[in-house]
C-alpha positions in Angstrom: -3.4 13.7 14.7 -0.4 11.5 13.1 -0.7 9.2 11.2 2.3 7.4 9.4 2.5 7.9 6.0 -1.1 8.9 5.3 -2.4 12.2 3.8 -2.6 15.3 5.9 -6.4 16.1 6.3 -7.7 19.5 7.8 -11.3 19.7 6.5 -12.9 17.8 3.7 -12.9 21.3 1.9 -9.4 21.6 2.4 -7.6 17.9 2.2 -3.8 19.1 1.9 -2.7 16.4 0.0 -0.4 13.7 0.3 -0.1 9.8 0.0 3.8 9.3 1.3 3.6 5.7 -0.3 6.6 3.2 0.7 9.8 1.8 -1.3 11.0 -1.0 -2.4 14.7 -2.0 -2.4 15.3 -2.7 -6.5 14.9 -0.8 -9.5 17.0 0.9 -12.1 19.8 2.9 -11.1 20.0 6.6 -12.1 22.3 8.8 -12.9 25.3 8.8 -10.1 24.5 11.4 -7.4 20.8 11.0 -8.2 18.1 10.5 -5.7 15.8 9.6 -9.0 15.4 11.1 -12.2 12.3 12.8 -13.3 11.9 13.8 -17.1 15.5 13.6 -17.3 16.3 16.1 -14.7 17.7 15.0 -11.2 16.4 15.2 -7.7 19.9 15.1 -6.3 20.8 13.2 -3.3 21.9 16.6 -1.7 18.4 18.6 -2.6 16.7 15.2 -0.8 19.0 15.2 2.3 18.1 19.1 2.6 14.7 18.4 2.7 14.9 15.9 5.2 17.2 18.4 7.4 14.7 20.5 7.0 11.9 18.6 8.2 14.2 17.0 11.3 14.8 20.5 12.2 10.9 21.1 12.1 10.5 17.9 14.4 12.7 19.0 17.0 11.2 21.8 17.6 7.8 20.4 18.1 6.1 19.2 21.6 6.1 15.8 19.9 9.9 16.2 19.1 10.5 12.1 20.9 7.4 10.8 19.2 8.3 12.0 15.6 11.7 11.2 15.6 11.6 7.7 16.7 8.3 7.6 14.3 10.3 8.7 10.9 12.3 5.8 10.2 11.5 6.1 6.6 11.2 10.1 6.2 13.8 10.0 3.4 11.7 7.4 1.3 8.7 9.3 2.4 10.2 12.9 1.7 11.4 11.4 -2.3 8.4 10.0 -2.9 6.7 13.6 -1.9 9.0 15.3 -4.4 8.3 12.8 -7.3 4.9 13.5 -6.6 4.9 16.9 -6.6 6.2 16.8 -10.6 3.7 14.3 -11.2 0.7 16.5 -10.3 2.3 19.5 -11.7 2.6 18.4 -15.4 -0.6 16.7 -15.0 -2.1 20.0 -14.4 -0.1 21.9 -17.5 -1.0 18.6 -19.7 -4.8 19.3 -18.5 -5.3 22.6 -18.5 -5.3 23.4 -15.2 -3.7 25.9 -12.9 -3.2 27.1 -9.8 -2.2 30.7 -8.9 -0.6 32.5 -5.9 -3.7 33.9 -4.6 -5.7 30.7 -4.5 -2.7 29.3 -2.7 -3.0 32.1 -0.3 -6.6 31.8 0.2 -6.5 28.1 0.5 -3.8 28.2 3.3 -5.7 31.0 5.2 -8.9 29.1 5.4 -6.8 25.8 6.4 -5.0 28.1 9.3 -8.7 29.4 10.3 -9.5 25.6 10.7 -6.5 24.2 12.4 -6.4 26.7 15.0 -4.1 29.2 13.7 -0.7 29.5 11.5 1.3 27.6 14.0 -1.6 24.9 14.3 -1.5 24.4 11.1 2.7 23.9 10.7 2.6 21.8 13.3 -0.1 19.4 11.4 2.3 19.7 8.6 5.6 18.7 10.6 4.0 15.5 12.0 3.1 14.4 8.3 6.9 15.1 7.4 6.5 18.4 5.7 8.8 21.1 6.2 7.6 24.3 7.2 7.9 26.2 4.2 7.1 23.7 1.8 3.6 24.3 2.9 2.7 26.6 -0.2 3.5 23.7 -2.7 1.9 20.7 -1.0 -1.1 23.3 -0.9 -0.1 23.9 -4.9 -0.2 20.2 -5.4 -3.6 19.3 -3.9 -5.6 22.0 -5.5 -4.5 21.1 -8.9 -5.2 17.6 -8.4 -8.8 18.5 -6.7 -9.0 20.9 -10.1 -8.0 17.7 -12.0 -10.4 15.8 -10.3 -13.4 18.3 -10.8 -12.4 18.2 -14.8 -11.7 15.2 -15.0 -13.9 12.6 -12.6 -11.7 10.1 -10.3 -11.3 7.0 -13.0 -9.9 9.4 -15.7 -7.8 11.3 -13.3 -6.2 8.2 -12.1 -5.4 7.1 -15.6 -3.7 10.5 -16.3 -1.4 10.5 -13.4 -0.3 7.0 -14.2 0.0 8.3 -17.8 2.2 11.6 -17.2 4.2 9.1 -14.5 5.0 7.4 -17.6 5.8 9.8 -19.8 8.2 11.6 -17.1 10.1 7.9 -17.2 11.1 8.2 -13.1 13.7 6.3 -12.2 14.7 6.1 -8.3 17.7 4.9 -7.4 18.1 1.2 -5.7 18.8 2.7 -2.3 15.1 4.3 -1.8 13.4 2.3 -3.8 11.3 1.4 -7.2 9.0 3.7 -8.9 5.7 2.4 -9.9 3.8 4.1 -12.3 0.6 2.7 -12.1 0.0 3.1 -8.5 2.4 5.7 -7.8 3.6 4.2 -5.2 5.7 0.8 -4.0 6.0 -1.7 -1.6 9.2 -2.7 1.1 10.5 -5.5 0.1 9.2 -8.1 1.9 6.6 -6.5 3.4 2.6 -6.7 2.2 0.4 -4.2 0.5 -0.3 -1.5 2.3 -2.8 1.8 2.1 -1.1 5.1 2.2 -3.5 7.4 0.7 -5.3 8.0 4.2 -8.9 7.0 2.6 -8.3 9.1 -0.3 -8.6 7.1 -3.7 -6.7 9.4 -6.1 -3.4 8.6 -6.1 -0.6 10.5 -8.3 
């Protein structure tokens, strides 16, 4: 059910989100103690190493505790890149019109856990894609605003607005994970070709 740095999928009803895209090694520094720099407000280096604990802990935990480890060379890149996201889709949404609440969230997650095989099934889906579990409500968050985006808005347009509000947050990720791209929302290794992240999925934020 893993796959490197691809979206989680449950259903095509309910696609939980998330392209983990790769980094670069260049690119603007931000501000010192910075992971990157969203809108002007930090993602410290501290708030990304928690995640990452976080996540680690999750692994450990799991059946496939070997496989996942040795598998998540890159799960700080990936884990950044998540939490740049995140933002991206979020003011998209508030720039658009469009909201999600708490209950929707709720419902969303139930009928996820129905298909997975339960609430553990379902957090154990999430730890192999490198998602803590309780960050589970906001990657949830995230992918029904950007299906309500998508709905509004049609794939072309949507695209254009998420490179748009990327822009307009002026991301800057420090040297040592990598280059934001704003177009793509997403970045290569250096040295290394193109390659897909979105699991199938054309909407990128």
């Amino acid at each position: 059910m893993i796959r490197r740095r691809t979206a989680l999928s449950v259903s095509a009803a309910s696609a939980l989100l998330l392209s983990a895209p790769l980094l670069t090694a260049c690119g603007e520094a931000p501000r010192p103690g910075a992971a990157a720099v969203v809108d002007g407000n930090r993602i410290t280096v501290s708030q990304l190493q928690a995640q990452v604990k976080d996540v680690r802990d999750a692994q450990r935990g799991s059946p496939k505790a070997d496989q996942l480890l040795a598998a998540g060379g890159r799960l700080s890149q990936d884990t950044l890149i998540r939490m740049i996201q995140f933002r991206v889709i979020e003011r998209a949404g508030k720039d658009n019109g469009v909201g999600v609440t708490r209950r929707e969230v709720q419902r969303a997650r139930g009928a996820a856990e129905q298909q997975a095989g339960g609430a553990a099934a379902l957090r154990a889906l999430y730890v192999e894609q490198g998602i803590a579990p309780d960050r589970i409500d906001q990657a949830v968050r995230m992918d029904l605003t950007r299906s309500a985006l998508l709905r509004k808005l049609g794939t072309t347009k949507v695209n254009a607005v998420f490179a748009r509000t990327s822009k307009a947050l002026d991301i800057q990720v420090n040297p040592r994970y990598g280059k934001w791209d704003d177009n793509q929302g997403t970045a290569v290794i250096a040295k290394e070709a193109w390659l897909r992240t979105s699991g199938g999925s054309p909407e990128q934020a």
